[in-house]
NUVO-821795 format. One record per atom (N, C-alpha, C, CB): x negated, y negated, z. Coordinates in steps of 0.02 Angstrom, whole numbers, plus 50000, padded with zeros to 5 digits. Glycine has a CB too. Layout:
XYZ...
END
This chain:
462504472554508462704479054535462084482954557463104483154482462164486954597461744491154615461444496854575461984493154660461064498954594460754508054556461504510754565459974514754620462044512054632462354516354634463184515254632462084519154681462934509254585463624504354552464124500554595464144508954512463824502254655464134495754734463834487354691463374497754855464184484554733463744476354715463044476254742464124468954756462754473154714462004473954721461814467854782461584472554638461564468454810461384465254875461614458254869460614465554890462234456054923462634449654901462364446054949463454449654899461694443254982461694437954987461314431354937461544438755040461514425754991461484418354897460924420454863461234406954910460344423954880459894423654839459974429054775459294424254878460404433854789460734438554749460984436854662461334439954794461014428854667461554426654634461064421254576462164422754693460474421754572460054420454548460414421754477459484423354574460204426154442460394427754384461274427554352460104433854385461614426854397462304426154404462624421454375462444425654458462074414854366462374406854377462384404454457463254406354347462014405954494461874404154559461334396954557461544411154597461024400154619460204396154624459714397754585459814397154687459264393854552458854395254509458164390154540459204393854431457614390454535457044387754546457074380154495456444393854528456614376354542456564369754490456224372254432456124362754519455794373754436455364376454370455954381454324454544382054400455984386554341456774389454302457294385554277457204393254346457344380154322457844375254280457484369454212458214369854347457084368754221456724366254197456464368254126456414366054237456214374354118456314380354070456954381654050456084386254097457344380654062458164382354034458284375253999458874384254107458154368954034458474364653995458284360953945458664361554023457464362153950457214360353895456654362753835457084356153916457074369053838456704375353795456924373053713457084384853821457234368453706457584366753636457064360253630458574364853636456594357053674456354352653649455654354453632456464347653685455254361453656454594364853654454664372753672454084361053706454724377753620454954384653634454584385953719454634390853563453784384453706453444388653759453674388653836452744386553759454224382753821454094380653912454744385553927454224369653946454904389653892455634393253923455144400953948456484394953840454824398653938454224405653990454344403154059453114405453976454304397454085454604395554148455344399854177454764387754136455534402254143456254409554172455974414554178456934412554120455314415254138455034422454180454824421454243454404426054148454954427654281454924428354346453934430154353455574435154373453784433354303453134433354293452514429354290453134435054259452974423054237452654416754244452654413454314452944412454197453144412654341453304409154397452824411854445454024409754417452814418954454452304422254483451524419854492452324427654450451304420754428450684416654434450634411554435450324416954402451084403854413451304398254424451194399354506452044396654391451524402054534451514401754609450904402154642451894406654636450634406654607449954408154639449484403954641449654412954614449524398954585448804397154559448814389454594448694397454460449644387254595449924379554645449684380154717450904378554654449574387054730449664386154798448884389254821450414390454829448484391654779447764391454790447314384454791447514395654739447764382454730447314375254718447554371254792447594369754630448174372254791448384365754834448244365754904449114364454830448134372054929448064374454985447164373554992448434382054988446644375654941446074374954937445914367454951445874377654878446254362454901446094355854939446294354254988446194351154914446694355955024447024353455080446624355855130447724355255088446594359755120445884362055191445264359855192445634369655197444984357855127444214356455116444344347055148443894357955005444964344955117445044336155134445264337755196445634330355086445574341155237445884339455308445274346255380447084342455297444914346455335444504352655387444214349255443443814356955351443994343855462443974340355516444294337155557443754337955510444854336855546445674333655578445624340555634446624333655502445664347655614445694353455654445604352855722445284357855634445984355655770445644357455832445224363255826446114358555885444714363855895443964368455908444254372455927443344366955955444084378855912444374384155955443984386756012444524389655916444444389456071444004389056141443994395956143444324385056214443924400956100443724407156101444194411456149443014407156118444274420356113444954423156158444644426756223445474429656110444934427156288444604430556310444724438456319444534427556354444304439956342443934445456337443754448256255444324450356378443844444356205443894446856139443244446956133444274443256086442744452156101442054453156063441734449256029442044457056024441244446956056440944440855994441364433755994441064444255904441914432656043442094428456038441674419056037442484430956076441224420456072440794414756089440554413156033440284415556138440744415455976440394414455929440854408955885440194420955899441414410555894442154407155855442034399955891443114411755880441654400955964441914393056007441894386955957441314390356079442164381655939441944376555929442044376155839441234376255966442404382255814442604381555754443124378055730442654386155736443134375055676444054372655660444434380455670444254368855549445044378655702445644383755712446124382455682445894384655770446644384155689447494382655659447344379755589448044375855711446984382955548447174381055494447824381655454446814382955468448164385955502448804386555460449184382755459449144390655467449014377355490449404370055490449274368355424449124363755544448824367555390448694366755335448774369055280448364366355336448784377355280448994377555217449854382355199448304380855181449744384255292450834385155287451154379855252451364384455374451024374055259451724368255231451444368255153451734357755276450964370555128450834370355042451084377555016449894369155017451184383855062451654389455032452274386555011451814395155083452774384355082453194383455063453384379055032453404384155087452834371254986453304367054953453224371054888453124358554951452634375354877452674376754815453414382454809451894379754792453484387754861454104393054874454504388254839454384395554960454644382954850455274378354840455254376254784455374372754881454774375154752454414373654662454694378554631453484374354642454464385954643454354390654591454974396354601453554393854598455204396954690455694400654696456514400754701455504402454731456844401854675457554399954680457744398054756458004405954653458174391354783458364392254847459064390354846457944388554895459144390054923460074390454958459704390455019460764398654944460414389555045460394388555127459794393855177461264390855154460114396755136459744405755204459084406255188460114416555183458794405355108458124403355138457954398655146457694404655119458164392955153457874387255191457864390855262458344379755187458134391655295458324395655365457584399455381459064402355352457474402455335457024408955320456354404555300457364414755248456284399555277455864394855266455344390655338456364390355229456074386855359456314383655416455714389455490457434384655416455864395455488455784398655533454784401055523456444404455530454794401355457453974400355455453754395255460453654401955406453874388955470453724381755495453754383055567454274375655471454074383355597454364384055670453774388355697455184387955676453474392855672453074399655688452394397455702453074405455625452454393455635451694389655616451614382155664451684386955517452094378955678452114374255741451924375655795452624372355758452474382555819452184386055902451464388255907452594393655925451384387455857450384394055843450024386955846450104400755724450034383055824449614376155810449654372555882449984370755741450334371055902450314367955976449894372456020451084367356010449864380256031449424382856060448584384056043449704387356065448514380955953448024380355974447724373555974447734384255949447944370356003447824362156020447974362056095448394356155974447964368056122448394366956200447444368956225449354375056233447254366256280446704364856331446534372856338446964360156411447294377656364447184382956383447774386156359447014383156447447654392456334448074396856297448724399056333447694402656279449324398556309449894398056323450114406656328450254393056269450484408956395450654413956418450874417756371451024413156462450904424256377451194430656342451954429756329451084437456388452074429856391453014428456399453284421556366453294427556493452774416056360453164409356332453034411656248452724399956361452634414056237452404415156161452914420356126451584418456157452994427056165453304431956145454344429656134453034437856207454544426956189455114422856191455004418856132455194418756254454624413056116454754410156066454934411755987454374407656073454214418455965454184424355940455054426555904453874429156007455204426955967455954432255981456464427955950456214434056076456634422555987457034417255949456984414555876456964412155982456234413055848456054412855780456504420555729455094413255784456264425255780456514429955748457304432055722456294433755781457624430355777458344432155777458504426855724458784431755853458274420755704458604414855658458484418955603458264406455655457874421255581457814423155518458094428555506457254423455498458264433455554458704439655544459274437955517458854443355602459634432855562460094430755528460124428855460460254427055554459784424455453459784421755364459464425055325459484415055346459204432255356459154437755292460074442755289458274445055320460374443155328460814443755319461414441755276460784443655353461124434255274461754430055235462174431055228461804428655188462604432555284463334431255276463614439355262463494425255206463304441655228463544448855218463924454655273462944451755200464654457955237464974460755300464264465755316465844465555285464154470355265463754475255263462914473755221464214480655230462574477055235461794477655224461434483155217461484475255269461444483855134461144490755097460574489455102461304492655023460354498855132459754498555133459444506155126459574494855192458824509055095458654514455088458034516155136458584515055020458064524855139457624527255187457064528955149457874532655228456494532155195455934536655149455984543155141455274536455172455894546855097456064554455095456714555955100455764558155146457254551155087458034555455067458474548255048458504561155154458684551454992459184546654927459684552754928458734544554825460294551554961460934554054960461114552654881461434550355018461654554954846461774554054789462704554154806461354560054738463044550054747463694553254758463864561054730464174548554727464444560554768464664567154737465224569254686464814570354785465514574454683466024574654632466454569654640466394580554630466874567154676467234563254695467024555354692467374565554749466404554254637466404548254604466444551454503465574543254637466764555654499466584557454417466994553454390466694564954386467774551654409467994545454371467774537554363468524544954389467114536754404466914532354368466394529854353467104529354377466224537854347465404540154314464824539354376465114533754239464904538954427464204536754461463994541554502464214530554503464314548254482464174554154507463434555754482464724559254487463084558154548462324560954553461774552954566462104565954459462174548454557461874542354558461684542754638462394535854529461284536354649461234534954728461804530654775460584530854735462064535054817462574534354863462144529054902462834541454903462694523754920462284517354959462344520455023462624508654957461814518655081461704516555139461874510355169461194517155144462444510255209462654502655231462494501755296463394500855225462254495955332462294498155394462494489855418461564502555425462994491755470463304485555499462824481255515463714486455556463064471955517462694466555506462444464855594463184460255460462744467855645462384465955703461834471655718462894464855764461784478755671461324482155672460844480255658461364485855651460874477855589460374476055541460024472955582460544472255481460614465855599460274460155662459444464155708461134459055743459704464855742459354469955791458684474955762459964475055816458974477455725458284479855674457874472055660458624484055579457874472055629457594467355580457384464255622457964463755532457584459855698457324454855744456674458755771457904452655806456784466255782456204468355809455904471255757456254472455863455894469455702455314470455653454934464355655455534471955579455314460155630454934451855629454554450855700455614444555622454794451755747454344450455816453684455755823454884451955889453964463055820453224464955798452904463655743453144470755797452864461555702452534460255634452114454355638453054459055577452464450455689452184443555705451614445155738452624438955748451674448255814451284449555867450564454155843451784453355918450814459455775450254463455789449604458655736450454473055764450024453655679449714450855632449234446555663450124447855588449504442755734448894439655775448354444555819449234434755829448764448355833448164452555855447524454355815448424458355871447904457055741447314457455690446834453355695447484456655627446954445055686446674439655687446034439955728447124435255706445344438955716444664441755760444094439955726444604449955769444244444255671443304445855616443534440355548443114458655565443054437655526443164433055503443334437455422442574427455518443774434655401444004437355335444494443955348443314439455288444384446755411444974452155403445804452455406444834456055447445804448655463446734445555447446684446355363446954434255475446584437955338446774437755280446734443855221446474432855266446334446355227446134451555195446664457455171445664453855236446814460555248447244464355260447994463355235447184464855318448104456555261448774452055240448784454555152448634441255256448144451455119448224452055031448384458655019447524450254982447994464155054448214470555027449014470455049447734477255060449484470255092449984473055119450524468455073449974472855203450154461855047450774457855024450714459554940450724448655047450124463154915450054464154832450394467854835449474465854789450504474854879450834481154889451674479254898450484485154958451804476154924452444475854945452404470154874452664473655038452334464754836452614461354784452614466654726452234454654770452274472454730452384476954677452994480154683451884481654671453344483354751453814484354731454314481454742453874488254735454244474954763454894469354749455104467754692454814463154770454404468054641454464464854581454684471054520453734460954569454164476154545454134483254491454614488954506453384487154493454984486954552455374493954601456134490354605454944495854705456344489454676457174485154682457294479854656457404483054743456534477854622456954473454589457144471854517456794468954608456784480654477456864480654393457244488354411455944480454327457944484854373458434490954367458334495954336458944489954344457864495454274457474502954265457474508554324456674501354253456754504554341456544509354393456944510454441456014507854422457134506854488457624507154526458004512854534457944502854512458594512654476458874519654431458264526054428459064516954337457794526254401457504533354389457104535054493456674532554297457044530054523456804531854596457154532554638456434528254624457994532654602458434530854645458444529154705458724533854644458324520654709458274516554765458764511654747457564513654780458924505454770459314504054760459214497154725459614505254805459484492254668459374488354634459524481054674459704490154577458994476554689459064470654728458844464754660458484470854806459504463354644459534456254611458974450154636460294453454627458774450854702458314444954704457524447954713458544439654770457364455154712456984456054706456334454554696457134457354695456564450354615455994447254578455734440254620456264445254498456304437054649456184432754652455844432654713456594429654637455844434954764455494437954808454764438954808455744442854811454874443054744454084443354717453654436154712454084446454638454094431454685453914425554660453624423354727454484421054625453934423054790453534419854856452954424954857454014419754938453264430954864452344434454902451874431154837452184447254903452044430854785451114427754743451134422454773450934425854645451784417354780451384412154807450894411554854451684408854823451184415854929450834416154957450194419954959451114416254986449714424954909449334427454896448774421254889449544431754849449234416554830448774412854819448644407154878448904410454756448744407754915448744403354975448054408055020449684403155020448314413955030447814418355062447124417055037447984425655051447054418354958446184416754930445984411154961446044415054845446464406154946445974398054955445604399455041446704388254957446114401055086446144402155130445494406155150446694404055135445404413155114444794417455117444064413855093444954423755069444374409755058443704404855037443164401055087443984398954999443794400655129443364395255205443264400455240443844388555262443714407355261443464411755318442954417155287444114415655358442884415655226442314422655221441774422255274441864423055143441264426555294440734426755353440344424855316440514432955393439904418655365440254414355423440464410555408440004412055468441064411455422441744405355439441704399555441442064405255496442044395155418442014386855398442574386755465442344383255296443054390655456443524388555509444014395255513443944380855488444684391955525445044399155572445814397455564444824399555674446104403055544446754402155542447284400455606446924407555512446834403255653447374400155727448164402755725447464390055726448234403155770448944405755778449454403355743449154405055836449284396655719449644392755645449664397355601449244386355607449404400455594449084404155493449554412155537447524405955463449174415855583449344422355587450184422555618448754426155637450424418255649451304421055663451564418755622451764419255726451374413155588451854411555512451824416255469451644405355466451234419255456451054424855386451404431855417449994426455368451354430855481451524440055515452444440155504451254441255639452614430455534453194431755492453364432655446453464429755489453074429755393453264432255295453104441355304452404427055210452604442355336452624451155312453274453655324452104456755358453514452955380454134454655401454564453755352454324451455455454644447655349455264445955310455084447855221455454436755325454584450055185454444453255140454624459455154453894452455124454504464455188454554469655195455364471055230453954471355230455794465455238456614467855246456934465555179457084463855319456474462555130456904460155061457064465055019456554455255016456254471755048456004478054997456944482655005455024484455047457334479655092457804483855093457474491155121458134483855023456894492255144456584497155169456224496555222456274499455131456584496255287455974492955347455414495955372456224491555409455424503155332454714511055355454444506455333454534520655317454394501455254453814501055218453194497255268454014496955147453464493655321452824490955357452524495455375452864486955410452794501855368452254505955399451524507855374452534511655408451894506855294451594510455230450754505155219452314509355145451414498655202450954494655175450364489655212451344491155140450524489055303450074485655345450064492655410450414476455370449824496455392449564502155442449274500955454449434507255442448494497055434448024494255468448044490255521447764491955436448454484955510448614479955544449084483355603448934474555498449544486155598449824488255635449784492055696450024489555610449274495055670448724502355717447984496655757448164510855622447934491255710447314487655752448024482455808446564481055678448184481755786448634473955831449074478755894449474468055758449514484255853449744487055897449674490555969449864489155871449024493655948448704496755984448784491956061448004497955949448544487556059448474482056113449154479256141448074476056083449724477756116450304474556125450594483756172450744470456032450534489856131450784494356178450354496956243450954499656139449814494656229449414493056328449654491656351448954489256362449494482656326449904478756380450614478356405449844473556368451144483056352451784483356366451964486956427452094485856314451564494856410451614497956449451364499056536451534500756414450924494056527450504494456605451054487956637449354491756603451054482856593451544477256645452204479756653451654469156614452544483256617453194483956615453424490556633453404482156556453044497856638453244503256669452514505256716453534508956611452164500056706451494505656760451244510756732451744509756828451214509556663451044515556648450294515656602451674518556613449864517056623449134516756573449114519456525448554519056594449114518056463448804520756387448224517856364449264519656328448034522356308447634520556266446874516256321448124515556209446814520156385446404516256433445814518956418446574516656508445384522956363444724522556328444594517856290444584527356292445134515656265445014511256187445184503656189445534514456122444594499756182444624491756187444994490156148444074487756177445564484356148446194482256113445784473856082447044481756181445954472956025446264475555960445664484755955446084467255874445814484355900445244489155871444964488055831445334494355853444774483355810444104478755771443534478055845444454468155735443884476355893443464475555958443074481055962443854474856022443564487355996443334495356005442644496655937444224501855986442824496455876442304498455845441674495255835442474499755799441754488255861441104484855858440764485855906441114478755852441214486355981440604486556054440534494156060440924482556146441044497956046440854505956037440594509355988441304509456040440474507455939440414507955881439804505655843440874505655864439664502855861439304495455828439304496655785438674492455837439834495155749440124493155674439944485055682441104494955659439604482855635439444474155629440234471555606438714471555555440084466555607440814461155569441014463555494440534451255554440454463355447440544464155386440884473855377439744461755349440374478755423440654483755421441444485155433440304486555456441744482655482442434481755503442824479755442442514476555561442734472055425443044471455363443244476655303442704467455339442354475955291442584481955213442854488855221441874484455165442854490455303442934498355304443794496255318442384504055378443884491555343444784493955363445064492155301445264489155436444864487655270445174485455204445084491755156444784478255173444624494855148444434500755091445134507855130443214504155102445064506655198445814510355211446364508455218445894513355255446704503855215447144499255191447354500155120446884493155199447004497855064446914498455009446974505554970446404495755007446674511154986446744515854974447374518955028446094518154970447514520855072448164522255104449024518855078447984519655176448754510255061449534510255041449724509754983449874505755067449634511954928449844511454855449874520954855449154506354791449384524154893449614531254902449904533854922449454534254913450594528254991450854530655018451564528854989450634529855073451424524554969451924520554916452264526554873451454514554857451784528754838452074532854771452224540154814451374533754692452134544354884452174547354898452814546554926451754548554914453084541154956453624540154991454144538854931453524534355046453984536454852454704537354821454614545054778454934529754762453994545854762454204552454738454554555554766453834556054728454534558854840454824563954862455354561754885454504567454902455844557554864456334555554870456694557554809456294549554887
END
């Protein structure tokens, strides 16, 4: 059930605790907790958590160190800053260590159909990014963005699951019921927000497509993608894990209670721990490069993390950085090809670019300064956006 005593978010992953889907490791811990107490710590969602993390650092760390020469070179972006410098690096690493998120996701996190779907579609993401960067010459705006789009709408769907309706809360206002729930007590509680499933659709497709687009844009200074990614995905598994998805809180922030919450949580550590190993090879200077493999697969998980929260502002909250550097550039170019219209025509796109050739902010400066605002901006914006609710 919900905070506001509706059913609590009914798709399969909902059903976790129910007698539904449960994780191999969760099952595993259930069935043979009578033969060694400790291993029934495997049902904490906590354990699983760092279980997740630590499978998919290691596994992802070797997999790149044994396959780092298999990589294609990267032929550098153009007009991007300093690019000549990237020429000739391993790229698309995310060929490598996308397929070790999700076998461990599948280890540690409960599944069903819809996220396989949801799975399925960060494979797909991480394929299109890898074929382009193995392609001679970089593949058009319009074939990328289309592809983008279609990735997107699958996973919209299978965050939907089937559901007539799709609860979801705003920032700065929690309706409550009113007298006319006192017979069965859930008066003053939080009144759900429903919003029809071809809405949602539509939302959600153009979240995931921007989320994708601006996360490659980020992609530039060595260590900052990833970087940025860890802050936005610790932020958002806190309140998957500490917020919609522990009925405590839930109830006293009145937001609304998501049964799979936790488990949710359980992928973003995985993927955290995927990010370190990952940061291990791109710290400056770079062993190699995530390539459009690593950044539209991960830009998809932000997305699709940030529609599990049931709160789609929170991308605002938790990857403002990213959003404000990637964006910046995608609404240039939107606007000059598609209405004629010039913006933002002082400021070099991304904006890691702008502050280095205008700026001369070095590589390392960029990093630590967007991350130190990142970091400090979203856990403050976090607690500002449910307090005043």
């Amino acid at each position: 059930m919900s905070a506001c005593g509706y059913p609590a978010r009914g798709s399969a992953l909902a059903r976790v605790r129910s007698g539904g889907e449960v994780s191999l490791l969760h099952w595993l811990g259930f069935q043979f907790e009578h033969l060694w107490g400790p291993i029934r710590l495997l049902q904490s969602h906590l354990v699983l958590c760092t279980l997740g993390a630590l499978l998919a650092a290691v596994g992802s760390f070797l997999v790149m160190r044994h396959w780092l020469g298999t990589l294609p070179r990267d032929r550098g972006r153009e007009h991007a800053a300093e690019s000549v410098k990237s020429i000739g690096k391993p790229t698309g690493a995310g060929a490598l260590f996308i397929p070790v998120t999700v076998l461990v996701a599948l280890l540690v996190a409960p599944w069903d159909p819809y996220r396989a779907v949801i799975l399925l579609g960060v494979l797909l993401a991480m394929g299109a990014g890898f074929l382009d960067d193995c392609s001679p010459d970089a593949w058009g705006r319009l074939s990328k963005g289309l592809i983008d789009l279609f990735i997107s709408m699958g996973v919209a769907w299978a965050m939907i699951g089937g559901e007539s309706r799709m609860e979801i809360w705003l920032p700065f206002f929690a309706p409550k019921m009113g007298q006319e729930a006192l017979l069965d007590g859930t008066a003053g509680m939080l009144a759900p927000i429903l919003c029809e499933p071809w809405l949602y659709g539509l939302m959600a497709t153009a979240l995931l497509w921007f989320s994708i687009n601006t996360t490659n844009c980020t992609d530039g200074v060595d260590g900052l993608s990833g970087s940025l990614l860890s802050v936005a995905f610790l932020s958002l598994g806190g309140v998957l894990y500490g917020v919609v998805g522990h009925v405590d809180s839930a109830h006293y922030l009145l937001v609304p209670f998501y049964e799979d919450g936790a488990s949710w949580a359980v992928i973003v550590a995985t993927t955290l721990g995927t990010l370190a190993a990952y940061l291990w090879f791109n710290a400056y200077p770079s062993q190699l490069l995530m390539g459009d493999a690593g950044s539209r697969a991960l830009g998809l998980l932000l997305g699709v993390f940030v529609l599990a929260t049931g709160n789609p502002f929170l991308l605002l909250v938790v990857a403002l950085l990213i959003l404000t550097n990637g964006g910046t550039g995608l609404f240039k170019v939107g606007f000059k090809k598609f209405l004629s219209i010039r913006v933002f025509d002082g400021i070099r796109c991304p904006l890691h670019d702008h502050v280095r050739v205008n700026w001369g902010w070095s590589n390392t400066q960029v990093l630590v300064r967007f991350v130190i605002m990142q970091a400090v901006m979203a856990p403050m914006l976090i607690v500002i956006l449910l307090k005043v609710r």
